[in-house]
PLY file of the C-alpha trace (Angstrom):
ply
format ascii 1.0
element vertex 584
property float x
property float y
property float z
element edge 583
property int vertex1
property int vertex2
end_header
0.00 0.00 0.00
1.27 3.76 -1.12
2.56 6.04 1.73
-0.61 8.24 3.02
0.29 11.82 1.79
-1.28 13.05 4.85
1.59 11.76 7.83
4.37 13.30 8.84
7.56 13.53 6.58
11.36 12.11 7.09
12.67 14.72 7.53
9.53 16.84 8.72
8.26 19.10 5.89
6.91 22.23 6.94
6.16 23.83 4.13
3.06 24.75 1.60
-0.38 23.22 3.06
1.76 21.19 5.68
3.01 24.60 7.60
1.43 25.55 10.97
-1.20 22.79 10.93
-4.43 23.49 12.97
-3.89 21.97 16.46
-6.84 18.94 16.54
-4.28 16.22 18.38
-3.83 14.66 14.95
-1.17 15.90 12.41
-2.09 13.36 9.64
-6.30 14.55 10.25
-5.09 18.38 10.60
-3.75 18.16 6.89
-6.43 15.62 5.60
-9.31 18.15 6.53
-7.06 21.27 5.67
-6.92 19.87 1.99
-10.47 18.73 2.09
-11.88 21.66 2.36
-9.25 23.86 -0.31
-10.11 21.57 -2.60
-13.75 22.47 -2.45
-12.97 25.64 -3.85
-11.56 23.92 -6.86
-7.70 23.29 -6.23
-5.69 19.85 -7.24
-3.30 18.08 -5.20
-0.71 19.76 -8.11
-1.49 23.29 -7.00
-1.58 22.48 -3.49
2.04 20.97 -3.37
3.40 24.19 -5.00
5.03 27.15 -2.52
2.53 29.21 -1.21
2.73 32.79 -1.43
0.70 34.56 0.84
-1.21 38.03 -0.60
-2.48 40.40 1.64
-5.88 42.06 0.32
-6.18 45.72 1.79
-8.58 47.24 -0.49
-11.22 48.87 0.70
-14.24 51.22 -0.44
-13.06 53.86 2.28
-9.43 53.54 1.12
-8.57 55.20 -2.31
-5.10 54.80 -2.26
-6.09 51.49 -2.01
-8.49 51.68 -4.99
-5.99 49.36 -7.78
-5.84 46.57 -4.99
-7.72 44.50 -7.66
-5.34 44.92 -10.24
-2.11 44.50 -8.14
-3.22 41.44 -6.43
-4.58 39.89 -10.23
-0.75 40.49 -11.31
0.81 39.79 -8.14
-1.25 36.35 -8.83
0.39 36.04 -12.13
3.74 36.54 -11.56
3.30 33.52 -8.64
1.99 31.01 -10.78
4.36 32.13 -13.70
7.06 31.10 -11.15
5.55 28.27 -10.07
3.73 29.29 -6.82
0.18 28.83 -5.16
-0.94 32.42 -4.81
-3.55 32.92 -1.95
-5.09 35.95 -0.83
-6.63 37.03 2.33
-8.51 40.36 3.65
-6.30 42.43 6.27
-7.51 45.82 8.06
-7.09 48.44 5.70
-6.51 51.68 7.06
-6.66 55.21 5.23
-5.40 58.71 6.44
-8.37 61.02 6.46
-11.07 58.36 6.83
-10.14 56.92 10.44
-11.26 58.28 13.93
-9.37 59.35 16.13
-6.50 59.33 13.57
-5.01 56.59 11.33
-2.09 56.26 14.01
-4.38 54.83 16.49
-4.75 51.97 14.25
-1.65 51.31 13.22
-0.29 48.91 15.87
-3.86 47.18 15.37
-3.12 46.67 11.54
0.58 45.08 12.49
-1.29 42.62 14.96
-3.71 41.65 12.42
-1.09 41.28 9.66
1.07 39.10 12.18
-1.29 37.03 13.34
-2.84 36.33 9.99
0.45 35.66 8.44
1.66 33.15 11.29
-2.31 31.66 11.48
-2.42 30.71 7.79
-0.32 28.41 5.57
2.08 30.79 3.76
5.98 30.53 2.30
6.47 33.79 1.21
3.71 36.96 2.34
3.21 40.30 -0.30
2.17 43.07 1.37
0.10 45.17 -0.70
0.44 49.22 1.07
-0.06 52.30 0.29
-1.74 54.88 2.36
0.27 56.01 5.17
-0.07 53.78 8.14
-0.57 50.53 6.03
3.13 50.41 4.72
4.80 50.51 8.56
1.89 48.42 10.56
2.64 45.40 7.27
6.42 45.82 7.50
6.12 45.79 11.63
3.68 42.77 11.35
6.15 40.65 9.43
9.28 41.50 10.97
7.75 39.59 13.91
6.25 36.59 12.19
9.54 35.96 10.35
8.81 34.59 7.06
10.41 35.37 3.73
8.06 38.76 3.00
8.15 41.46 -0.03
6.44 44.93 -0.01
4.27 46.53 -3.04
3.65 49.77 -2.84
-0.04 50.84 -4.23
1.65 53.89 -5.54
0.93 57.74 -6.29
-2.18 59.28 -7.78
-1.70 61.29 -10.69
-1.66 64.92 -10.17
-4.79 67.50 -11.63
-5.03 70.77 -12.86
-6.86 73.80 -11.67
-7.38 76.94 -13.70
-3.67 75.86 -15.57
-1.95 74.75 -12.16
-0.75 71.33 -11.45
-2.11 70.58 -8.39
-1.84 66.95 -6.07
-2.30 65.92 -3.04
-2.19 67.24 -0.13
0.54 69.73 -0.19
-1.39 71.61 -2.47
-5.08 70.67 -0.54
-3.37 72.58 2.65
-2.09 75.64 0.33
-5.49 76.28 -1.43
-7.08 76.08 2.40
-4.67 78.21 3.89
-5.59 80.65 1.04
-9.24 80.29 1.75
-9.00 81.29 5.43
-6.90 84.15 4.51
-9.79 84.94 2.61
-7.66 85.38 -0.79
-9.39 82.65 -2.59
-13.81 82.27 -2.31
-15.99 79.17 -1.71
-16.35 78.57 -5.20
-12.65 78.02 -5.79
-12.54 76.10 -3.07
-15.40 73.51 -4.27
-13.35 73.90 -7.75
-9.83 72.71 -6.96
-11.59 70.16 -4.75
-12.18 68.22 -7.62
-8.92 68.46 -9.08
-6.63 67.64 -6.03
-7.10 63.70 -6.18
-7.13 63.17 -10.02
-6.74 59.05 -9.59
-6.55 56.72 -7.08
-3.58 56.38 -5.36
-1.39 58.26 -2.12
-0.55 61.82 -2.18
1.75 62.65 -4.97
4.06 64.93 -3.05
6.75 63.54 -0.45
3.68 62.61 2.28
3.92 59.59 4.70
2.71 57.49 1.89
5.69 58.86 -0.39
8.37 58.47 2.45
7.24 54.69 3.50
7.40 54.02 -0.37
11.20 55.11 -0.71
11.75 54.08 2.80
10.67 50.39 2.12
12.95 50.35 -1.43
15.89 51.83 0.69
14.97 49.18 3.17
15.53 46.06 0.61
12.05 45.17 0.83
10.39 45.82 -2.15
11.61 44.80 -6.26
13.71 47.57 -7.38
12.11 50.97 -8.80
9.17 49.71 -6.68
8.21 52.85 -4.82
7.66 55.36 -7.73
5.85 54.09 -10.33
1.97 55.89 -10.21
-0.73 53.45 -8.93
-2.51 53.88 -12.42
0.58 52.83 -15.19
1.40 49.36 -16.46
4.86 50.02 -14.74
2.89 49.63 -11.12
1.38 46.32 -12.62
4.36 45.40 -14.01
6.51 45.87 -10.60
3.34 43.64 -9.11
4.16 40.74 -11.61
7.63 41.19 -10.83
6.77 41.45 -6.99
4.64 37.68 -7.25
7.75 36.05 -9.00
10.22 36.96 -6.56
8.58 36.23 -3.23
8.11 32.31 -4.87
11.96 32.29 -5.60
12.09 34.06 -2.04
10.26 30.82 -0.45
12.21 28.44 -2.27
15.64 30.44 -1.02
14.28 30.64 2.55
15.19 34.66 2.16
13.78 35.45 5.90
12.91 38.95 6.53
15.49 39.40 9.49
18.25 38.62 6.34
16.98 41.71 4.84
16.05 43.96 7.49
19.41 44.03 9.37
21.08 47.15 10.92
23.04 48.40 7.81
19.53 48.31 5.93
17.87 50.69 8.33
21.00 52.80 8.78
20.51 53.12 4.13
16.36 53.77 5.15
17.62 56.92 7.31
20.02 58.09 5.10
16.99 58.05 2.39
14.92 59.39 4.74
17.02 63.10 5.54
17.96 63.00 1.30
14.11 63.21 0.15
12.98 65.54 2.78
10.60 62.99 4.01
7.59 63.06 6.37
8.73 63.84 10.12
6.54 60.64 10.18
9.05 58.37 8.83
11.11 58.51 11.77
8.64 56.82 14.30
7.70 54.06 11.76
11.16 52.97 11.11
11.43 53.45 14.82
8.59 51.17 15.63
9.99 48.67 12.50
13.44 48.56 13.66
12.26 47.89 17.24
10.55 44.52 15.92
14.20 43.07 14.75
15.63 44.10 18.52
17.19 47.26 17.04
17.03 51.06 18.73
17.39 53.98 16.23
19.83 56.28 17.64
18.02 59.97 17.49
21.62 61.40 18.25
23.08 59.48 15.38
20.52 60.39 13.07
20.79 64.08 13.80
24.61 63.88 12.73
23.80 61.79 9.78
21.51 64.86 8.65
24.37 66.99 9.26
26.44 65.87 6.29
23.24 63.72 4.08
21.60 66.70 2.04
18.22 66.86 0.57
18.77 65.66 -3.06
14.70 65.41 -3.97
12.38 68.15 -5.68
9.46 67.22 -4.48
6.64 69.16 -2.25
6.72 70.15 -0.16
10.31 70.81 0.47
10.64 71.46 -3.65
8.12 71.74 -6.19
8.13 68.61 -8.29
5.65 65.29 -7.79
6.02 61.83 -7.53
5.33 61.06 -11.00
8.10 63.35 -12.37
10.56 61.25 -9.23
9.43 58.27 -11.42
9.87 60.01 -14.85
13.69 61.05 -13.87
14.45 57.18 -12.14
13.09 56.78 -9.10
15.02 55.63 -6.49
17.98 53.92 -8.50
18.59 57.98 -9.83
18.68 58.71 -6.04
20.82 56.01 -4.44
23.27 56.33 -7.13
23.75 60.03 -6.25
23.84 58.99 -2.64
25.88 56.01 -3.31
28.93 56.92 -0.74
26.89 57.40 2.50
25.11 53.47 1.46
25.85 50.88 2.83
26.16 48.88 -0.45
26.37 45.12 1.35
23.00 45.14 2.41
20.86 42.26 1.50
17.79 43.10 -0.99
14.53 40.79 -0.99
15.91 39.79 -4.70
18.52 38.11 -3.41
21.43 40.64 -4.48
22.75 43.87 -2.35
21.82 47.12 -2.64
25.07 47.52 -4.65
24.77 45.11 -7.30
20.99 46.62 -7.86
22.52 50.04 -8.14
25.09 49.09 -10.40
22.25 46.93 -12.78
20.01 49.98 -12.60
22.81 51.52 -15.07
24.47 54.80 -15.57
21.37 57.13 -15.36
20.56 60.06 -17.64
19.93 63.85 -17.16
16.75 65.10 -15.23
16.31 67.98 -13.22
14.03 66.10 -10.04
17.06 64.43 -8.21
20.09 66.80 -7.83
23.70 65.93 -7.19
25.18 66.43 -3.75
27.30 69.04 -5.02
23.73 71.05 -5.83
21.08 70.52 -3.35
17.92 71.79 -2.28
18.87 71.93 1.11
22.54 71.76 2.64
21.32 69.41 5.21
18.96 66.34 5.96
15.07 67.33 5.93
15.02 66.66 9.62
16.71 67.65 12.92
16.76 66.31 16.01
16.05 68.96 19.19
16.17 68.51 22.79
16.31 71.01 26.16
14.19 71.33 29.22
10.76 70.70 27.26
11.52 67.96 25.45
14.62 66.09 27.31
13.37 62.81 25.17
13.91 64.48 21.81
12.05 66.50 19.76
11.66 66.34 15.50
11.65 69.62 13.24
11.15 69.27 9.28
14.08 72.19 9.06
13.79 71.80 5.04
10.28 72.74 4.95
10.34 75.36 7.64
10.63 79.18 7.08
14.99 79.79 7.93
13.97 83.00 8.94
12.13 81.56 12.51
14.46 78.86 13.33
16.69 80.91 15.25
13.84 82.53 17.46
12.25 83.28 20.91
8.86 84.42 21.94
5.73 84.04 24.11
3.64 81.11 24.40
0.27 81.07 23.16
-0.70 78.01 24.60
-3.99 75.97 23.96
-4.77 72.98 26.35
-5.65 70.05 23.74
-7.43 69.86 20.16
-10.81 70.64 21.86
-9.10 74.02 22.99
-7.74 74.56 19.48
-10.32 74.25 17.66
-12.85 76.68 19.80
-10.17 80.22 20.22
-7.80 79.43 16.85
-10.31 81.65 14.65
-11.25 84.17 17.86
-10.85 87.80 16.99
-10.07 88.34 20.63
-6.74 85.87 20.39
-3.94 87.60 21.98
-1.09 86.44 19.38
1.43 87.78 16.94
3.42 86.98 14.61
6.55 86.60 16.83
4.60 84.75 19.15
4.85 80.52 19.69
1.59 78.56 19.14
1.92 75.30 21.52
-0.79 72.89 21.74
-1.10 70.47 24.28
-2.29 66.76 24.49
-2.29 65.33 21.20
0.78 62.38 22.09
0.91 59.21 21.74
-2.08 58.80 25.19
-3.06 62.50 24.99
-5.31 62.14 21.55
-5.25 59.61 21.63
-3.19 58.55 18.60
-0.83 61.19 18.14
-3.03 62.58 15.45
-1.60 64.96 12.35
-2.67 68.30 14.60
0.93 69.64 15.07
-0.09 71.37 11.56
-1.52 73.95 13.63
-3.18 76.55 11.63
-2.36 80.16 11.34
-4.76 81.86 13.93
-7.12 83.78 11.35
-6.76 87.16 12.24
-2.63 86.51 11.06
-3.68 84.82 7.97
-5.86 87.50 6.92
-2.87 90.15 7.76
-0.86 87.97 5.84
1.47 85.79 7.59
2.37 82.83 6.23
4.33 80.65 8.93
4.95 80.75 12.98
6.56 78.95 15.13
4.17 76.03 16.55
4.92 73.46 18.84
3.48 69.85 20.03
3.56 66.30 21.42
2.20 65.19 18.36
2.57 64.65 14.55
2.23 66.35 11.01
1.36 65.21 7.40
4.74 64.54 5.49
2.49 67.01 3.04
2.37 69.98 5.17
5.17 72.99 5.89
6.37 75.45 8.29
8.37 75.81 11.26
6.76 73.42 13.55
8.69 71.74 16.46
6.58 68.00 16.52
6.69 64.66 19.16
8.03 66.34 21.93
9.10 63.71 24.08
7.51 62.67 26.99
4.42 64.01 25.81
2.04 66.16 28.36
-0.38 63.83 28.81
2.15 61.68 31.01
3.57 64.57 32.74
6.21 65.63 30.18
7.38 69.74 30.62
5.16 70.15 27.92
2.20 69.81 30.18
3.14 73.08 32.40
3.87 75.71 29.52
1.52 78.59 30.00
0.55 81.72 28.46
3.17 84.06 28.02
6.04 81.79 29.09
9.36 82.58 26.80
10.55 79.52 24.62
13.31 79.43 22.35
14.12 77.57 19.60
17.74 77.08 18.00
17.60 74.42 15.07
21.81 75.71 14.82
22.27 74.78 18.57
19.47 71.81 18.03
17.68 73.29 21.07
13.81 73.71 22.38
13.95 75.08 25.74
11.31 76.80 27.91
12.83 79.58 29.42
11.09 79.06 33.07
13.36 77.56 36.34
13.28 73.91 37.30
11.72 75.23 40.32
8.95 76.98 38.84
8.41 73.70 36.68
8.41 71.75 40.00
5.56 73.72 41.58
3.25 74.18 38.72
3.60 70.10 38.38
2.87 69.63 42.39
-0.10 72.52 41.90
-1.43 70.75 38.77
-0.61 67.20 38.60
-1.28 64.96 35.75
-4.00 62.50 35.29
-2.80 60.22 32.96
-5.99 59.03 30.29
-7.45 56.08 30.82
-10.18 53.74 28.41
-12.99 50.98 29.91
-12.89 48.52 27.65
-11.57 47.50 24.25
-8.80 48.21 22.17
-8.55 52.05 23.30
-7.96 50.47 26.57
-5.57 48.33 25.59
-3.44 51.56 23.49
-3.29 53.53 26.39
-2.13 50.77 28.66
0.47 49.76 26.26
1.93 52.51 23.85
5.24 53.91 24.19
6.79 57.07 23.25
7.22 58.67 19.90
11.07 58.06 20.46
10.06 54.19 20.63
8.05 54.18 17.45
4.83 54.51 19.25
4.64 50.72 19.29
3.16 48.81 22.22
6.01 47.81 24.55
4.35 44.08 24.40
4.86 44.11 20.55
8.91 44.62 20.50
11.50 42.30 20.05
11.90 40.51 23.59
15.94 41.45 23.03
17.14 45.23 22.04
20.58 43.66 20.87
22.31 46.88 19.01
21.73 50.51 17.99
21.55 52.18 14.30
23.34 53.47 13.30
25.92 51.04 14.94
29.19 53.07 16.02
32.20 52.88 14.27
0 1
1 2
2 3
3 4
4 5
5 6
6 7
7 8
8 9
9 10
10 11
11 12
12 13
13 14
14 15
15 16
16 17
17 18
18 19
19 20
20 21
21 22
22 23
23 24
24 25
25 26
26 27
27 28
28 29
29 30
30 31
31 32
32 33
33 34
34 35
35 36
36 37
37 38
38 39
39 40
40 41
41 42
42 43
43 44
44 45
45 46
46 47
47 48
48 49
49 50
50 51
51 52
52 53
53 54
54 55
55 56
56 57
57 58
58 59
59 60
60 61
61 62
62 63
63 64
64 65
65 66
66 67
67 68
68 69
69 70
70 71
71 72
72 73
73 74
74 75
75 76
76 77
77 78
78 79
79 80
80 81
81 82
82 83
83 84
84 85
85 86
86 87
87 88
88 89
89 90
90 91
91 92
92 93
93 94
94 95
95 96
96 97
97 98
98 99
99 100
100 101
101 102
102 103
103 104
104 105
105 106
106 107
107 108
108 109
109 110
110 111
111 112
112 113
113 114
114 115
115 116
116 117
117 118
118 119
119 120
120 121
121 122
122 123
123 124
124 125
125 126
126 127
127 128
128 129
129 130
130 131
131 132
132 133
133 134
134 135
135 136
136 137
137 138
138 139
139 140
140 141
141 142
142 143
143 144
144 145
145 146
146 147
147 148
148 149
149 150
150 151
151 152
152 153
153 154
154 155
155 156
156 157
157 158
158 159
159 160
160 161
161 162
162 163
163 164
164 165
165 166
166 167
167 168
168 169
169 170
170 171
171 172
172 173
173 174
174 175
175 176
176 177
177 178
178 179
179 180
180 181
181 182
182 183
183 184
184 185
185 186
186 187
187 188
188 189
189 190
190 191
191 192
192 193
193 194
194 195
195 196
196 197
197 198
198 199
199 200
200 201
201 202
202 203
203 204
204 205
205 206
206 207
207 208
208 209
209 210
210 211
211 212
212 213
213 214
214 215
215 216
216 217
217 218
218 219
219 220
220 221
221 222
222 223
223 224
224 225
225 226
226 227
227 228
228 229
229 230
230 231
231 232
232 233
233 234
234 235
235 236
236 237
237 238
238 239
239 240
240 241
241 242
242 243
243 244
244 245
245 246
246 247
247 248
248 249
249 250
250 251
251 252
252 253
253 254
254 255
255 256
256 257
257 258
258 259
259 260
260 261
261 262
262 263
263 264
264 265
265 266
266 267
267 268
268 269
269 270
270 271
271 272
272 273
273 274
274 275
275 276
276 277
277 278
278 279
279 280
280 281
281 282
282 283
283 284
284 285
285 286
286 287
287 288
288 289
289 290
290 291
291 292
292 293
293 294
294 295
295 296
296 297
297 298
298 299
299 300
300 301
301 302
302 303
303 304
304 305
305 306
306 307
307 308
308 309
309 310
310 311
311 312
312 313
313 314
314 315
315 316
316 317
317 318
318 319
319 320
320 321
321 322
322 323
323 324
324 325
325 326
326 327
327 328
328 329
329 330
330 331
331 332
332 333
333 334
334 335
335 336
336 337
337 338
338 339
339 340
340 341
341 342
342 343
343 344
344 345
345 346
346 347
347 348
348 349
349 350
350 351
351 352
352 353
353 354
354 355
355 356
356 357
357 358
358 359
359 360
360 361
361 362
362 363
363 364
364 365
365 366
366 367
367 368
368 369
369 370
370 371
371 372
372 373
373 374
374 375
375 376
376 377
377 378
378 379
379 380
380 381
381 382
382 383
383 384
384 385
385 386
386 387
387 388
388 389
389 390
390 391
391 392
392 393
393 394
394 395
395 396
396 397
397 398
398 399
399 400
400 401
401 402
402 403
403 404
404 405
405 406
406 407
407 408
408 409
409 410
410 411
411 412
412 413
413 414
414 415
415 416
416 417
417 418
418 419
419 420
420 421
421 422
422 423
423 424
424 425
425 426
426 427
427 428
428 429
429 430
430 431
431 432
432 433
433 434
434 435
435 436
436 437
437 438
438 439
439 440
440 441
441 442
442 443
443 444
444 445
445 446
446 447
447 448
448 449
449 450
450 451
451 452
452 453
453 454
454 455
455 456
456 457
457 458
458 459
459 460
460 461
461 462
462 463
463 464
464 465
465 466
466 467
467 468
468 469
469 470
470 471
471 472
472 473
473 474
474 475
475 476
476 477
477 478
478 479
479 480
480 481
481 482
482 483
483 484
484 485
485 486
486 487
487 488
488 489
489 490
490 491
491 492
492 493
493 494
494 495
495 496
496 497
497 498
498 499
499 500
500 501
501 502
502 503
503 504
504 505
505 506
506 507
507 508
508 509
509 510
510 511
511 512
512 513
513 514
514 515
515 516
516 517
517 518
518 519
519 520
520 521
521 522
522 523
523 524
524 525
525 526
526 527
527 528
528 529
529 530
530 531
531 532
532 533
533 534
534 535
535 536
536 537
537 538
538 539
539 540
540 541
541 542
542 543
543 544
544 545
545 546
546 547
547 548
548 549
549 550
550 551
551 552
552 553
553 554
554 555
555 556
556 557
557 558
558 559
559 560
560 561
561 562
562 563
563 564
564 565
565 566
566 567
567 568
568 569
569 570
570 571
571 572
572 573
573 574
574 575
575 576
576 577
577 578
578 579
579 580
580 581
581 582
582 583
């Protein structure tokens, strides 16, 4: 009599439909009623002994930057049976910026849960993780660096941009310039509902250097995705093409056991960060790689980071730090244009998910050609990285400024606080004729961390109060515990670390308290004594936020710091074993 094809293997096989058999006391019954019921949605015993690749489904009807999901997962499906794979794919949490309440943040570390669990739960070789919008990219990339398995990003990629009235407009650099106009009363409401219609001109993520953007470079940079994955618009046969490509590869990845820890090691985070300061990302990029890196055991180094930006220039001309968009990034090259400029801060040794280093895929990417998007390091668009690092007396954890897309006339300044308690606060006196501010003055706005929102929503984008817009000014300083778009601009101080809602100095700023700012000196610093500090904080101690039930209750009893990623401290690697950049 044959050998069942249901009993264990010599040597155990752990692969395909055999891998992470449900638990029913029976191994031989566990895979006997597994392939029962696949094969009554039509599959052979030939499919079924293929690799299986894995294919994570975040479309969604509230996600348009998810809105070619179809398309990428039909040629993602190709390119795995072209190489000889099972493709299978499965429904994740999808998760998009401006539809999600409190703020996409919140949901995040949710997302990476579900992604882990589903990719450790269900018979897989190889896992593509379809992302776009921006928390999807970091929650997939967090989810798999703790389940382990050979994994390969696609990026959804950027909408194309519109026009309105003969401008090129996109998304959402461009959405906060038109609004900024309309509350300085220069534009009316029916411009307003006009360029509304124009802004978003396909599906896709913002086509300026947003979140979205910054994760999509970051994850290239990274290894993670095919090369020239993170430029090509969501709506070209180059996006569907780089999904084929993405299918193939992730079978070959299975078959080569290429485990995401081989990939996501310290010199590949130490390229990400380097990427990172040279496009003038989103301020957001830092917690996510952050929160990634802390899933492999590793701690970004804030410090080290700030010196990298020192002597890593911003290369990109995109918006909102330039003026291009991501199309014309994918018109001059992409990222191979940009590494290639950058190619003597890499480090060229890293391992890519295709199985060669970053080196070798710079070096096939070929010589390059003239374009006017990326510029040499000789030329840039700004001397230093798009980000520094600041610390003092209110934020002795660290504290992030975008310095490339802030006005260098106010980041050498001091002046009053203007202080408003949380978003509630905000959003009731901002518009108030009767606001004492000026233009010297320093908006701060409390509670909006990690616990304070909760969520750390996108509110450090404080707006101009409107009696200053309608005089005219275009930036102040403003200062938070919380985030910004990678779309917006100005000279806004962001996660000020520990936030106020725990206590941090942040919490005892008031009205008319001095603060300077030195982005030279790398310096926030409230200008009141540690012993004043001391007495407002015994007068007016904090009450931390607390939730009943669910997961709210389970974020505020579990998040850390923006200088941890904003991760739950439950989620990271059991081991921190080294810092990146490493020194030396």
């Amino acid at each position: 009599m044959p050998p069942s094809p249901f009993e264990p293997t010599d040597p155990p096989d752990n692969s395909g439909m055999r891998k992470g058999l449900t638990s029913y006391g029976d191994q031989g019954f566990s895979l006997f009623l597994r392939k029962a019921f696949i094969k009554g949605a039509g599959f052979t015993d030939a499919a079924l002994d293929r690799p299986v690749v894995g294919i994570t489904n975040t479309g969604s009807a509230y996600n348009p930057c998810h809105g070619n999901a179809p398309q990428l997962i039909e040629a993602v499906k190709r390119g795995v049976m072209l190489a000889g794979g099972l493709p299978m794919d499965f429904p994740t949490i999808s998760i998009h910026e401006s539809f999600a309440a409190p703020t996409s943040m919140f949901l995040r570390n949710l997302m990476s849960m579900d992604t882990e669990e589903l990719v450790r739960a269900q018979p897989m070789d190889a896992v593509v993780l379809i992302g776009g919008c921006d928390k999807t990219v970091p929650a997939q990339l967090m989810g798999a660096a703790s389940a382990g398995i050979p994994s390969i990003q696609l990026i959804t990629g950027s909408m194309l941009t519109g026009s309105h009235r003969g401008e090129r407009v996109g998304a959402c650099t461009d959405c906060r310039r038109y609004w900024a106009r309309y509350r300085a009363d220069e534009i009316d409401v029916e411009e307003t509902v006009d360029v509304n219609n124009q802004l978003v001109a396909s599906v896709g993520t913002c086509s300026v250097m947003g979140t979205a953007s910054t994760m999509a470079c970051i994850a290239e940079a990274l290894g993670m995705t095919m090369t020239g994955g993170a430029s090509p618009p969501a709506v070209t046969a180059d996006r569907i093409r780089i999904a084929e490509q993405t299918g193939a590869q992730a079978v070959q990845m299975a078959r080569d056991r290429l485990t995401i820890d081989k990939v996501l090691t310290p010199a590949a985070f130490e390229n990400a960060m380097r990427v990172l300061l040279a496009i003038g990302g989103s301020t957001n990029g830092i917690v996510h790689l952050t929160a990634i890196a802390g899933r492999m055991g590793l701690e970004i180094d804030l410090a080290a980071l700030d010196r990298m930006g020192r002597d890593t220039p911003v290369l990109l001309d995109l918006k909102p730090s330039g003026q291009h968009y991501m199309e014309d990034f994918h018109a001059a090259g992409g990222m191979a244009t940009l590494l290639r400029e950058l190619k003597p801060l890499l480090k060229l040794d890293a391992m890519t998910v295709t199985g060669r280093t970053l080196g070798e895929e710079i070096e096939r990417a070929g010589p390059g050609f003239k374009q006017d998007v990326v510029r040499s390091i000789a030329n840039p668009i700004y001397a230093q990285g798009g980000m520094a690092v600041l610390r003092g007396n209110l934020a002795p954890g660290g504290a992030i400024i975008k310095q490339s897309a802030a006005d260098p006339k106010l980041m050498e300044h001091e002046g009053r606080a203007v202080v408003f308690e949380d978003i509630e606060d905000l959003a009731t006196r901002i518009d108030s004729d009767d606001l004492d501010v000026t233009a010297q003055d320093m908006l701060v706005l409390k509670n909006i961390g990690p616990k304070g929102a909760p969520g750390m929503p996108e509110a450090g984008y404080i707006p101009i109060p409107r009696k200053l817009a309608r005089a005219g000014v275009k930036d102040i300083v403003r200062i938070s515990d919380g985030r910004m778009s990678g779309t917006a601009f100005g000279t806004i101080v962001l996660h000020v670390t520990p936030e106020s809602a725990i206590g941090g100095p942040l919490a005892y700023v008031q009205n008319g308290d001095r603060i300077r700012l030195s982005v030279a000196n790398r310096e926030v610093a409230l200008l009141v004594s540690d012993e004043e500090l001391a007495r407002r904080a015994k007068a007016s101690p904090v009450v931390e936020p607390t939730a009943e039930r669910g997961y709210r209750k389970l974020f505020l009893q579990s998040v850390m710091q923006a200088d941890k990623g904003v991760d739950f401290d439950f989620l990271r690697a059991a081991k921190m074993v080294d810092k990146v950049p490493r020194k030396g």
